[in-house]
C-alpha positions as CSV (number, residue, x, y, z in Angstrom):
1,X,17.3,12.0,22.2
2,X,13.9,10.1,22.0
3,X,11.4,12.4,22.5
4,X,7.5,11.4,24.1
5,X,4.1,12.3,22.8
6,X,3.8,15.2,25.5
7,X,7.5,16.4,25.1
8,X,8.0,20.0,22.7
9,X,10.4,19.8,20.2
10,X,12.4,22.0,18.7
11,X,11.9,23.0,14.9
12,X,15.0,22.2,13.0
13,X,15.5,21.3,9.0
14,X,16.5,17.8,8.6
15,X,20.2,17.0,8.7
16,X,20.5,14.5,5.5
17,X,22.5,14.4,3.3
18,X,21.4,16.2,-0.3
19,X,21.1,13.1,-2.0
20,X,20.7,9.6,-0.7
21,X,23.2,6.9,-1.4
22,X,21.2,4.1,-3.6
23,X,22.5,1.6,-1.0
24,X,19.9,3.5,1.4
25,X,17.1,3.8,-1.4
26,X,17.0,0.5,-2.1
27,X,16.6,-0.3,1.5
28,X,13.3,1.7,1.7
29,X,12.1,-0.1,-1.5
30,X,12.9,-3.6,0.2
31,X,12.2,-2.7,3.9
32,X,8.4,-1.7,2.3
33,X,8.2,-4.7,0.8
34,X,9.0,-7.4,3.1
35,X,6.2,-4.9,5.7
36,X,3.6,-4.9,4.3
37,X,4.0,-8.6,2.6
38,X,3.3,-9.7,6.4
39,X,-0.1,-8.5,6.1
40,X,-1.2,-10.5,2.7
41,X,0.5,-14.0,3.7
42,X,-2.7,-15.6,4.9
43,X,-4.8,-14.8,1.8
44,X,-3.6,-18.2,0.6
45,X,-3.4,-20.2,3.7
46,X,-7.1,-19.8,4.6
47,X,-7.7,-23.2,3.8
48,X,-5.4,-24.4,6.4
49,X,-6.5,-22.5,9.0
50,X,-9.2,-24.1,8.5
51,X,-8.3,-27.9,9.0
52,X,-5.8,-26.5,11.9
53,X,-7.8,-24.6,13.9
54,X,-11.9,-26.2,12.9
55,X,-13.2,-22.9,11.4
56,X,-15.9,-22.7,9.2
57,X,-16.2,-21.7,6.0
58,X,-18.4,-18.8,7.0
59,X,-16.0,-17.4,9.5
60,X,-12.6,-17.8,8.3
61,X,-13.1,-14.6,6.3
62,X,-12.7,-12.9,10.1
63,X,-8.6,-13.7,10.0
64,X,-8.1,-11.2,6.9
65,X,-11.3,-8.7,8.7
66,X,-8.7,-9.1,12.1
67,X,-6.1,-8.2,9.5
68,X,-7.5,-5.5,7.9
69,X,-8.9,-4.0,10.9
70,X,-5.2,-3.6,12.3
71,X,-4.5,-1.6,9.0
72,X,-7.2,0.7,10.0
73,X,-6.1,1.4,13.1
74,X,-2.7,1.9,11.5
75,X,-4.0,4.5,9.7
76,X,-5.2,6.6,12.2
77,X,-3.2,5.6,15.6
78,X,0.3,5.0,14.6
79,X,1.6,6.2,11.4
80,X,1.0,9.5,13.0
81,X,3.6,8.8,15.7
82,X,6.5,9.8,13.0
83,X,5.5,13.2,13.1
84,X,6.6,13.0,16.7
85,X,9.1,11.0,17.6
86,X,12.5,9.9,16.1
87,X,11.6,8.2,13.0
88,X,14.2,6.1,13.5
89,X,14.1,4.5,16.5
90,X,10.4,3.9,16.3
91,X,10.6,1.7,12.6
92,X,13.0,-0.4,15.2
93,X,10.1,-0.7,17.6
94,X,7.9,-1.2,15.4
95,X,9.8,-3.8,13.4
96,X,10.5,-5.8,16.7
97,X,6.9,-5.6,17.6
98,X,6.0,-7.0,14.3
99,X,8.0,-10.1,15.0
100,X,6.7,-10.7,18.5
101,X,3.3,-10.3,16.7
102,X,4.2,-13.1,13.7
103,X,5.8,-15.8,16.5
104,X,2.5,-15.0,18.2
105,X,0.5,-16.2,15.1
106,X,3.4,-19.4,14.5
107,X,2.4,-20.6,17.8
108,X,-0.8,-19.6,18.1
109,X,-2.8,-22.7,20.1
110,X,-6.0,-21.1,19.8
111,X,-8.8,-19.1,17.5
112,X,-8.3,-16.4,19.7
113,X,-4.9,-16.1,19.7
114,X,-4.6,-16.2,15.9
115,X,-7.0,-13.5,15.7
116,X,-5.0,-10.9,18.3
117,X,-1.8,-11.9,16.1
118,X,-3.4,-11.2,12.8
119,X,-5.0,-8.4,14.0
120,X,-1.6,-7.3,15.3
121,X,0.2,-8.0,12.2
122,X,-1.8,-5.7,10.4
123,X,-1.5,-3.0,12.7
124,X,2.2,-3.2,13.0
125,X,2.9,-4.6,9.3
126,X,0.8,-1.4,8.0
127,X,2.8,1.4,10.3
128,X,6.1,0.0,8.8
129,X,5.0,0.2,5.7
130,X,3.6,3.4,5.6
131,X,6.1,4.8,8.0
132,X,8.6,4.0,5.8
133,X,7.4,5.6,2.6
134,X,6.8,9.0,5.3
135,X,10.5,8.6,6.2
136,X,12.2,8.0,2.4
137,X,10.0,11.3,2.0
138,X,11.6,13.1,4.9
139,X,15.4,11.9,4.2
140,X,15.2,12.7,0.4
141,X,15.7,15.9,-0.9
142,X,13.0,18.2,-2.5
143,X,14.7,17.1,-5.7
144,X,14.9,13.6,-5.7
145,X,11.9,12.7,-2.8
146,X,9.4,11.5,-6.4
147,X,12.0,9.1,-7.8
148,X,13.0,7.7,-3.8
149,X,8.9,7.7,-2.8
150,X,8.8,5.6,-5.9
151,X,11.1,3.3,-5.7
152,X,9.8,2.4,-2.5
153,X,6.1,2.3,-3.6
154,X,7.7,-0.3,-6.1
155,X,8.7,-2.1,-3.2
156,X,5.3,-2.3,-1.6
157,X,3.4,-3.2,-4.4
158,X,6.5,-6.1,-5.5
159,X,6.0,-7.4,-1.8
160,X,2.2,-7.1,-1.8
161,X,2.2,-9.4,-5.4
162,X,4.7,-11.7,-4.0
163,X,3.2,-12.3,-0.7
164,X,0.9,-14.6,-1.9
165,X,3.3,-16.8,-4.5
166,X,6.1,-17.2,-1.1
167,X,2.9,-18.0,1.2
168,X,1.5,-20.7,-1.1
169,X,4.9,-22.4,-2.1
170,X,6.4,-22.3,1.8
171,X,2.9,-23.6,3.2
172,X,3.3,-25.9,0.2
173,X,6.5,-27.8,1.8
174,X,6.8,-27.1,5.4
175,X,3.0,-26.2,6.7
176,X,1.5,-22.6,7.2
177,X,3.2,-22.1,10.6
178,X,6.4,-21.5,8.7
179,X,5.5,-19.2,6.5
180,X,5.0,-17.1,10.0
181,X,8.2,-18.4,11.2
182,X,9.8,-17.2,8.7
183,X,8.0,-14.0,8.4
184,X,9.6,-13.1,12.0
185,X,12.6,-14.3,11.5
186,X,13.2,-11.6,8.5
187,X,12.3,-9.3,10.6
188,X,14.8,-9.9,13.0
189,X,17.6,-9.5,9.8
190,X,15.6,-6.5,8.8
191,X,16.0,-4.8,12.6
192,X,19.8,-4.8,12.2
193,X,19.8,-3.7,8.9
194,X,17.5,-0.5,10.0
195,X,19.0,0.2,12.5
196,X,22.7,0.2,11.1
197,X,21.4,2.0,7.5
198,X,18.7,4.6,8.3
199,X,19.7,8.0,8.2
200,X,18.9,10.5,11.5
201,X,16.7,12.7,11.1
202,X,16.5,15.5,13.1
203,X,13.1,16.3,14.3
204,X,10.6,18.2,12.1
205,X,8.2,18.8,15.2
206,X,5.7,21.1,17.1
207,X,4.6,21.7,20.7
208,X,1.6,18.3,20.5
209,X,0.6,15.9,22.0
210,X,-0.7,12.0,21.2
211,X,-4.1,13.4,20.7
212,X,-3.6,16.3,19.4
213,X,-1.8,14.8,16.6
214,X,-4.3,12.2,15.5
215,X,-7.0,15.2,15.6
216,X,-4.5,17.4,13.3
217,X,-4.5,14.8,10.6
218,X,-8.4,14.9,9.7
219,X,-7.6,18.6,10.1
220,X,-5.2,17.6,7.4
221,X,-7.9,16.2,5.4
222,X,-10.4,19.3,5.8
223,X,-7.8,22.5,5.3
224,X,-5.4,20.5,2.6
225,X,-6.7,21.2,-1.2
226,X,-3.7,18.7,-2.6
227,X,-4.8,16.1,-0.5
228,X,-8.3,15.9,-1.0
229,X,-7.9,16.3,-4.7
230,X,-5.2,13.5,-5.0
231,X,-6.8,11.4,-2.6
232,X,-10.3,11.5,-4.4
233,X,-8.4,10.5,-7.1
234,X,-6.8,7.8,-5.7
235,X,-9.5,6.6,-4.4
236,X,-11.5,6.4,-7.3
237,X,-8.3,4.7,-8.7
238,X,-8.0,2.1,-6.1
239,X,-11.6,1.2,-6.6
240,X,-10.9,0.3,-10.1
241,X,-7.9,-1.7,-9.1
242,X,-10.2,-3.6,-7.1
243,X,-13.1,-4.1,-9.1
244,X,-11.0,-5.8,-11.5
245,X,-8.3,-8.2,-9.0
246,X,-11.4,-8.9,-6.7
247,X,-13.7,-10.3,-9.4
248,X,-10.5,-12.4,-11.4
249,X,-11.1,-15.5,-9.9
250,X,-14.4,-15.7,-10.8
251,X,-14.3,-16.0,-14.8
252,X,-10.9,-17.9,-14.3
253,X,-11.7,-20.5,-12.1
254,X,-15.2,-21.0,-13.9
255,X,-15.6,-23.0,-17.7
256,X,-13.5,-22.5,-20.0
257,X,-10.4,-21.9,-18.1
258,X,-11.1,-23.7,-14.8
259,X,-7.8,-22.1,-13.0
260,X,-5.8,-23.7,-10.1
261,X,-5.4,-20.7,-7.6
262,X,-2.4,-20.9,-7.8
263,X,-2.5,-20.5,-11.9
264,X,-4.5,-17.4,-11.4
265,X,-2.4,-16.5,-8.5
266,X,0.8,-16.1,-11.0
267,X,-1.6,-13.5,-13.5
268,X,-0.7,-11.0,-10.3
269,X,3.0,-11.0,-11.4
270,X,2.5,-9.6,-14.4
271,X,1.5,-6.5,-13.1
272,X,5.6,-6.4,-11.6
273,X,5.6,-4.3,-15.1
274,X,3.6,-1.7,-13.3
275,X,5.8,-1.5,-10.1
276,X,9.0,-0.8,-12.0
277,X,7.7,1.9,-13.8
278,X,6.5,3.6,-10.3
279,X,10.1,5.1,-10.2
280,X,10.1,6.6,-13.1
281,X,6.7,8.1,-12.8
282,X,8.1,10.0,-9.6
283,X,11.1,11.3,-11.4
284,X,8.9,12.9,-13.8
285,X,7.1,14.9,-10.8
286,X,10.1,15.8,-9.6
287,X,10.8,17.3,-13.4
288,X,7.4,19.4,-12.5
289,X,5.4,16.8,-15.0
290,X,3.2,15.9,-11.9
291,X,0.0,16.3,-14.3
292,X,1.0,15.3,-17.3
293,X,2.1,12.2,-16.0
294,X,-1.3,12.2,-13.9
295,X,-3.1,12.8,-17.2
296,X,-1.4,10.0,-19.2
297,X,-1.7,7.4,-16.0
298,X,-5.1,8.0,-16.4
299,X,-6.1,7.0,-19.9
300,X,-3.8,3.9,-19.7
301,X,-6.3,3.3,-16.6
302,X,-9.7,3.9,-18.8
303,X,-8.2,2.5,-22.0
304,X,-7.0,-0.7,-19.9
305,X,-10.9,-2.1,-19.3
306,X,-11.0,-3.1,-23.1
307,X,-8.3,-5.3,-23.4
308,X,-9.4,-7.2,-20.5
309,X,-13.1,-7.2,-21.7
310,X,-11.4,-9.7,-23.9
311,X,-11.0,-12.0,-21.4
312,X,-13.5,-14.8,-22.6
313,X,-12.2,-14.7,-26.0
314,X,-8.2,-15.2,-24.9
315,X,-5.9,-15.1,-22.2
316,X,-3.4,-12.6,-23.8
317,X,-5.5,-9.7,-23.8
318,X,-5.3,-10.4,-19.8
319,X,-2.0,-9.8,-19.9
320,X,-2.2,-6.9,-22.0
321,X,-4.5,-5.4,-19.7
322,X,-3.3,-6.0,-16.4
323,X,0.3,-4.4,-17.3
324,X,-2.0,-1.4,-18.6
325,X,-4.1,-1.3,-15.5
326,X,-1.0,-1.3,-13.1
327,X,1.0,0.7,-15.2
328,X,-1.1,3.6,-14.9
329,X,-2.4,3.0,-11.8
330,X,1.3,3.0,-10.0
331,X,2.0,5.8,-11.5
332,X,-0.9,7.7,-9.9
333,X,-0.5,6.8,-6.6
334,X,3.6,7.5,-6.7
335,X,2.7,10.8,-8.5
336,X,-0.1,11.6,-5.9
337,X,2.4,10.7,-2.7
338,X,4.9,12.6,-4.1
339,X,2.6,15.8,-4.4
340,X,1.3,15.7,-1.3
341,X,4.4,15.5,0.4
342,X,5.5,18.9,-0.5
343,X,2.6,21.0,1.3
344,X,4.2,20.3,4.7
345,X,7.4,18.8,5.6
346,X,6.5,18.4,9.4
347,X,3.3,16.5,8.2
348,X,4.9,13.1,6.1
349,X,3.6,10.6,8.9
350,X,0.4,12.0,8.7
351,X,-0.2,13.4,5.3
352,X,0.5,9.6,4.3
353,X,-2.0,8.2,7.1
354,X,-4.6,10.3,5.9
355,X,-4.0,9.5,2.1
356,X,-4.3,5.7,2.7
357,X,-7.5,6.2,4.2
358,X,-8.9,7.2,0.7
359,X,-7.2,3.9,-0.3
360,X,-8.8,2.1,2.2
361,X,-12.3,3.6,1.5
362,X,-11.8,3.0,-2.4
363,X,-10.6,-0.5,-2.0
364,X,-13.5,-1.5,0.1
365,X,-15.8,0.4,-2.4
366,X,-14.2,-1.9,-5.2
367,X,-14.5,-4.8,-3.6
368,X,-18.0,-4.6,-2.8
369,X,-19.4,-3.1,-5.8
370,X,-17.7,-5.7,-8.1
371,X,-18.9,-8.9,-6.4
372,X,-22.5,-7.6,-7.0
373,X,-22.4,-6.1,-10.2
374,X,-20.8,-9.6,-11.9
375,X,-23.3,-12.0,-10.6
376,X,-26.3,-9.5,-12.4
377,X,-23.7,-9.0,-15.2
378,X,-20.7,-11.0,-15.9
379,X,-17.6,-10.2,-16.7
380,X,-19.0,-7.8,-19.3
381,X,-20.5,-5.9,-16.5
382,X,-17.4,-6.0,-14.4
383,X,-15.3,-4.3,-17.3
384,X,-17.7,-1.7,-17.9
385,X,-18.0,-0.6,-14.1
386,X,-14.6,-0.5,-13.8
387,X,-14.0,1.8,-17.0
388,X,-16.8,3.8,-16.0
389,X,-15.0,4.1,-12.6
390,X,-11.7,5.0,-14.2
391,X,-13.0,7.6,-16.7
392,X,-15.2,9.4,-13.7
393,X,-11.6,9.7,-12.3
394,X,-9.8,11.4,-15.7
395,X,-12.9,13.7,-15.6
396,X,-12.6,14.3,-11.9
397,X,-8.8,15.1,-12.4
398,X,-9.8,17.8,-15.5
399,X,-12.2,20.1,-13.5
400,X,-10.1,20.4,-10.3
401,X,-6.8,20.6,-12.3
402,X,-7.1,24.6,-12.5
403,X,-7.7,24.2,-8.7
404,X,-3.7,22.8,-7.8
405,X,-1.1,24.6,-6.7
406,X,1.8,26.2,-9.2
407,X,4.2,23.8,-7.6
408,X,1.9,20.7,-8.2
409,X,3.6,20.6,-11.4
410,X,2.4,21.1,-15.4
């Protein structure tokens, strides 16, 4: 029975079974994908928003702040819910939602409108999405919850690269209203398949309500050791991602290489190399390697930045770099969820809320930081802030090592 924000429930273990069917895995990894892809389609299309709806240049940066704004909210108002209510039948809300919310931007008439339906997309595409990596943790056992965590990180980070590439090449043939169309439409296949695949949990819960829930997660954040260790370290990880992806365009679309976007659109693919690995990396924590792994996944991270100082001289040591960078940078964040998910099984939704808020903050850190630092400093520059960022991270990770719990792993 569905149970309401002010309703008790009743503590009971989880009634899965002790290892999920790779059928049901696989789902996780593609349901995460095809989420939180909704919120990265327009990246591309911002140019024809432009010509449809008479936007300036200055202000068409607001329909990926409308976006990201709804991720925010996300964060703190609804990934929560999962804590609460059957996970279940609240991914079908939520998946339902999300298609109202992309036929709202397909037929969107108006500035106004597009705005509410991006802004909506990115509140609903980012509660999927997170509420789904919460719920592969739940279902899986203690044994297996690194490798399924993982393989459903790889699906998020596979449909975050290839948003962009289906955008471009859909808008390319049939206008930016399908790529919405079509968007929803998936959805609408993804529903049924939820809703037929999903395993029942039974509810994990505790006398709370609505607000009392949001509260306990920056609670989460104050009393939890492993979270605020492996989510200073992932945000010092994700800053590094983006000082390097957010200042890419720059050196590649300028002399020598002059780049299409779309050419340096297609360098993103290479780090797929990065997301298949993720798997792997949370079988290893489920071995009890969590920092070992976290210790390799770091120097790949620092050594990463020289390769792709190398970028003026060739495009290969790109390559190089990039599958270095996301290699070890994948591996940290599945490493870091799957570690934090075993201080409190009644706490997934919100243990993984209040992680991605370190994302958030490191992200926007990156983003910011980079833009300045390579028109003082080139590329050069770039590189060496991002290695510094990335070693200030392995040294962060050495002196609060002693500081982790036994089952944190060696």
């Amino acid at each position: 029975m569905e149970t309401s924000p002010a309703t008790p429930v009743t503590a009971s273990p989880p009634t899965c079974p002790a290892a999920l069917p790779r059928s049901v895995v696989l789902l996780f990894a593609c349901a995460s994908g095809l989420s939180v892809a909704n919120v990265y389609y327009a990246q591309p299309l911002l140019d024809a928003l432009m010509a449809d709806f008479s936007i300036g240049a200055g202000a068409i940066g607001g329909v990926i702040t409308a976006t990201q704004v709804g991720c925010a909210l996300a964060l703190l108002l609804l990934v929560p819910l999962g804590d609460l209510v059957q996970r279940r039948r609240l991914m079908l809300a939520q998946v339902l939602a999300l298609a109202g919310a992309l036929a709202a931007v397909t037929l969107a008439p108006s500035v106004t409108v597009l705005l509410a339906g991006m802004l909506l997309t990115g509140l609903l595409g980012t509660a999927m999405t997170q509420g789904l990596i919460a719920y592969a943790a739940a279902a899986a056992g203690s044994h297996e919850r690194g490798h399924v965590v993982g393989t459903a990180q790889s699906g998020v980070f596979i449909g975050l690269l290839l948003a962009r590439v289906v955008a471009g090449s859909v808008s390319d043939v049939a206008g930016w209203r399908s790529v919405y169309a079509c968007a929803a439409a998936a959805m609408l296949v993804l529903a049924l398949l939820l809703w037929r695949s999903l395993p029942v949990l039974a509810s994990i819960g505790q006398r709370m309500r609505y607000a009392s829930l949001v509260a306990s997660m920056f609670q989460l954040l104050r009393r939890d050791r492993v979270l605020q260790i492996r989510g200073t370290i992932a945000l010092l990880m994700f800053a590094a991602f983006n000082i390097f992806w957010s200042a890419l365009v720059l050196p590649l679309s300028a002399p020598p290489y002059q780049l299409s976007h779309t050419a340096i659109g297609a360098f993103g693919l290479v780090g797929a190399v990065g997301a298949l690995a993720a798997a792997r990396a949370g079988r290893w924590a489920d071995q009890g390697f969590g920092q070992r792994t976290t210790f390799a996944a770091l120097v790949l991270l620092v050594v990463a930045w020289l390769p792709l100082s190398w970028l003026e001289l060739s495009l290969w040591p790109l390559a190089v770099g990039i599958v270095l960078l996301d290699l070890g940078g994948q591996a940290i964040h599945v490493t870091n969820q799957s570690m934090i998910f075993r201080t409190d099984p009644a706490a997934h939704s919100r243990l993984v809320g209040a992680y991605m808020l370190f994302y958030a903050a490191g992200s926007g850190l990156g983003a910011i930081a980079t833009t300045a630092v390579y028109d003082t400093a080139g590329w050069r520059g770039v590189c060496v802030l991002g290695a510094a960022v990335s070693l200030l991270a392995l040294v962060f990770w050495a002196a609060t090592r002693r500081f982790m719990p036994a089952q944190a792993g060696q």
